[in-house]
N, C-alpha and C positions, 0 to 999 in steps of 0.2 A: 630324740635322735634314734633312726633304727638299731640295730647290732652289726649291719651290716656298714651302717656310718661312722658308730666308731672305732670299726676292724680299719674302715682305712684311714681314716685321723691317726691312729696310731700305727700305724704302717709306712706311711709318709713323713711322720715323726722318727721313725727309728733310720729310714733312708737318709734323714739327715742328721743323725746321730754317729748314723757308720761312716759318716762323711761322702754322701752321693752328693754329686751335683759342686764338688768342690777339686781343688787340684790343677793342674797344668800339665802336659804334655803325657805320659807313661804313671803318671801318679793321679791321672782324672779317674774317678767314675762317673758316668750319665747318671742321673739321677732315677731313668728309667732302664730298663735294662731287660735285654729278649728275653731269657726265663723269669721274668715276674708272669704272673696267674693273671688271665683272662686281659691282656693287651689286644687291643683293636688294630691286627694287625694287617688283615687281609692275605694271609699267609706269605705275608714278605720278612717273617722274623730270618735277620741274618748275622750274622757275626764273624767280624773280619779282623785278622792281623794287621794294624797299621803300619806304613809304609814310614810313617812322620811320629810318630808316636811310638811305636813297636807295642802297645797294647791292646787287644779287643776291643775295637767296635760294634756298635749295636745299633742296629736301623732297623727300623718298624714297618718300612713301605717300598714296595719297589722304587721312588721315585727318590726317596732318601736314598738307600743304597745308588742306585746311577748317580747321585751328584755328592755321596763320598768317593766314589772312584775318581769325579772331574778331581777333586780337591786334592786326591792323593797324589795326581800328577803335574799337580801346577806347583811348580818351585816357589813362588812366591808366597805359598802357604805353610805357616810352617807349625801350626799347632792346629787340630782337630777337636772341639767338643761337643760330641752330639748331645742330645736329649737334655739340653741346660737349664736349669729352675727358675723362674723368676721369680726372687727369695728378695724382701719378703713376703708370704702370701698374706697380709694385714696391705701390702700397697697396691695389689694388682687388685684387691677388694675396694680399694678407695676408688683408684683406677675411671675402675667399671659403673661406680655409682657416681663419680664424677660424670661420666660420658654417661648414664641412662641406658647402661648395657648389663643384663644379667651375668654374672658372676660363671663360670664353672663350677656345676655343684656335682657329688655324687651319693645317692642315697642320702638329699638334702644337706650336705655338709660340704660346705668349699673347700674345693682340693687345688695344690698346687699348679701352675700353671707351666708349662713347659714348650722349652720352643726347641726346632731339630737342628740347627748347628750354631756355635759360636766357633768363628774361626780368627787364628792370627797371621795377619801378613807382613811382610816385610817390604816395607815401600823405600824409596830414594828418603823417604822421612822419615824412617825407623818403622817400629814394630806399630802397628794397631791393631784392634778387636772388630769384627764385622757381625752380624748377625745374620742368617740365612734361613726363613722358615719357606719348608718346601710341599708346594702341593699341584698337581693338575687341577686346570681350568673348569675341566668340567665339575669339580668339585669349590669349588670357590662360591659357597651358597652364600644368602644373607646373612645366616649365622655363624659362620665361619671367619667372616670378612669383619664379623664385631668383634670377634676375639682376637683376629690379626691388629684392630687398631686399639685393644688395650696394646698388646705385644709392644706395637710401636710409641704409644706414648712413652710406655713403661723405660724403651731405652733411648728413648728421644732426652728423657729429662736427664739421662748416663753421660749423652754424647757422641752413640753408637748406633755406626751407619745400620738400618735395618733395610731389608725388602725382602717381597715376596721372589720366590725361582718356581716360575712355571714349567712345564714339562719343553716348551720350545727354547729353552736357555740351558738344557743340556746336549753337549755334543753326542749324538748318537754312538756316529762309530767310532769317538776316543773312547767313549765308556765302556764298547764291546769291546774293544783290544785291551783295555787295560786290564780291565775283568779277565781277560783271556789269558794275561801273563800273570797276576795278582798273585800266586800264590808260589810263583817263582821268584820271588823278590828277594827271600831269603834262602840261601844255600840247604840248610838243614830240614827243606820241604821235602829233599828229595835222596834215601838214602844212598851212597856211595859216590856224592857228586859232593866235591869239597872246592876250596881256591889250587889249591894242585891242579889237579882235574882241568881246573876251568882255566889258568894260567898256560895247563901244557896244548889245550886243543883251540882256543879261544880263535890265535890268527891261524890256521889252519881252517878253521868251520867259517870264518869269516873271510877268507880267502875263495877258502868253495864257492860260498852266495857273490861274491864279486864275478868270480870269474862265471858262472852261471846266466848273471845280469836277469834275473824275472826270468827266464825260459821254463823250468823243472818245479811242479808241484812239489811247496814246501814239505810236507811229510815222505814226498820220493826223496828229496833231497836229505833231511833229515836220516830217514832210516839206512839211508845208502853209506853214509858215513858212519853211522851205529856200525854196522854190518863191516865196511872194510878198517874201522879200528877196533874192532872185537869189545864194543860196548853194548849195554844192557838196551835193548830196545826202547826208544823216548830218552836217553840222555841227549843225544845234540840237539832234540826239540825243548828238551828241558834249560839248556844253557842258552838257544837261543833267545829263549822266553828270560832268563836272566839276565843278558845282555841288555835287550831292550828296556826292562821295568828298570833296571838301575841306570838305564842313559849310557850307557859304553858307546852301545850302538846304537842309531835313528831308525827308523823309516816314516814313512808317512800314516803318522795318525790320524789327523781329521780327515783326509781324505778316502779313505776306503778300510773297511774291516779287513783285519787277517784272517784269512782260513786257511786250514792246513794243506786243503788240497786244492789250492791256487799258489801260483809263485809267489814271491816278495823279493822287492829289493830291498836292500840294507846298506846303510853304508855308517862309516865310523863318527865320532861326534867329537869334536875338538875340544867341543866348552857345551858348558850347562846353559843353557837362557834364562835367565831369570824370567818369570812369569807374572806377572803382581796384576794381571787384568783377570776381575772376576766379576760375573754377573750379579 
């Protein structure tokens, strides 16, 4: 075996020594993770505050990150694990030589197999585990599609719904609005904006957008209110952006992207939907 083969045998050994790839909601780690060395990322390493979770995310692809955001906003989901193991690597070896399919090797030594999310929903029949590995079509080569179907044995024999999510199975523009609020989720993104703050101006700023109805480019409308209650420039776009990622208040998501310098309507949300439909 090279030196290079058993730097990652033992690497992959110590990630599941420090316990990657184990845990449940704010106590998970991925078992891969954006700052490890030499990730095949295509410059899409990102890392995100979970919404569901409240701990960093790590996705490796543009296409990963757009359908952690579907996930972050569908209620029905209610635990997040990216980058998940399938542990053990003695069974996805059997696997593969059962099916006539080469193994994952690196530097001739089989490395762990990992798929990009295990999630859990909450259905009218209680909690269950789905499995979501994500790629564009135009990459879906031959050999890609043999590793997908160890993937699926592997949790076929578990009991766990698997499929593949192509690039046309994510909502374009829920992904861009989400993304767009995402880091207004939690209060402390943003210094001098607390639940005060947001309690004392809430139906006032919401009041503004009603009576408005879509007319006034949202950042005219924003900054106008900044300006006549003597607030730090982007707080009412900041708590807008709050309102919405927490569901206070709606508008229309799938159908059109928010931009700042287009109007929005809004309006208030009585009740939460549960959401339990996932591709």
């Amino acid at each position: 075996m090279s030196k290079q083969g058993t730097r990652k045998e033992k690497l992959q050994t110590n990630y599941i020594k420090k316990g990657r790839g184990q845990g449940v909601g704010e106590n998970y780690q991925p078992f891969i993770q954006a700052h490890d060395n030499k990730i095949a990322s295509e410059g899409w390493l990102a890392r995100h505050k979970g919404w569901k979770t409240k701990r960093i995310h790590h996705t490796l692809s543009e296409h990963e990150r757009k359908y952690l955001y579907y996930c972050e906003w569908l209620d029905g989901v209610t635990d997040i694990r990216e980058q998940w193991p399938l542990l053990p690597l003695e069974r996805t070896m059997e696997i593969a030589e059962e099916l006539g399919i080469k193994h994952p090797h690196q530097y001739g030594k089989p490395v762990v197999m990992t798929t990009d999310f295990r999630l859990t929903l909450e259905t009218k029949d209680g909690s269950r585990d789905v499995i979501r590995t994500i790629k564009p079509r135009e990459k879906l080569t031959d050999r890609t599609l043999e590793l997908f179907e160890i993937e699926r044995v592997y949790f076929a024999e578990q009991g766990i719904d698997w499929c593949i999510i192509t690039e046309d199975k994510i909502p374009v523009n829920l992904v861009k609005n989400v993304e767009w609020m995402a880091k207004a989720k939690y209060l402390d993104t943003r210094p001098g904006v607390n639940e005060e703050l947001v309690g004392l101006l809430s139906d006032e700023l919401f009041g503004i957008f009603v009576k408005d109805a879509g007319q006034t480019p949202l950042i005219n409308l924003c900054l106008r209110t900044d300006h006549e209650c003597h607030l730090e420039k982007g707080t009412c776009m900041f708590i807008l952006q709050y309102m919405l990622a927490n569901k206070f208040w709606g508008t229309e998501m799938n159908k059109q992207i928010i931009r700042e310098r287009e109007p929005l309507i809004i309006y208030q949300n009585k009740s939460t939907q549960k959401l339990i439909h996932l591709a």
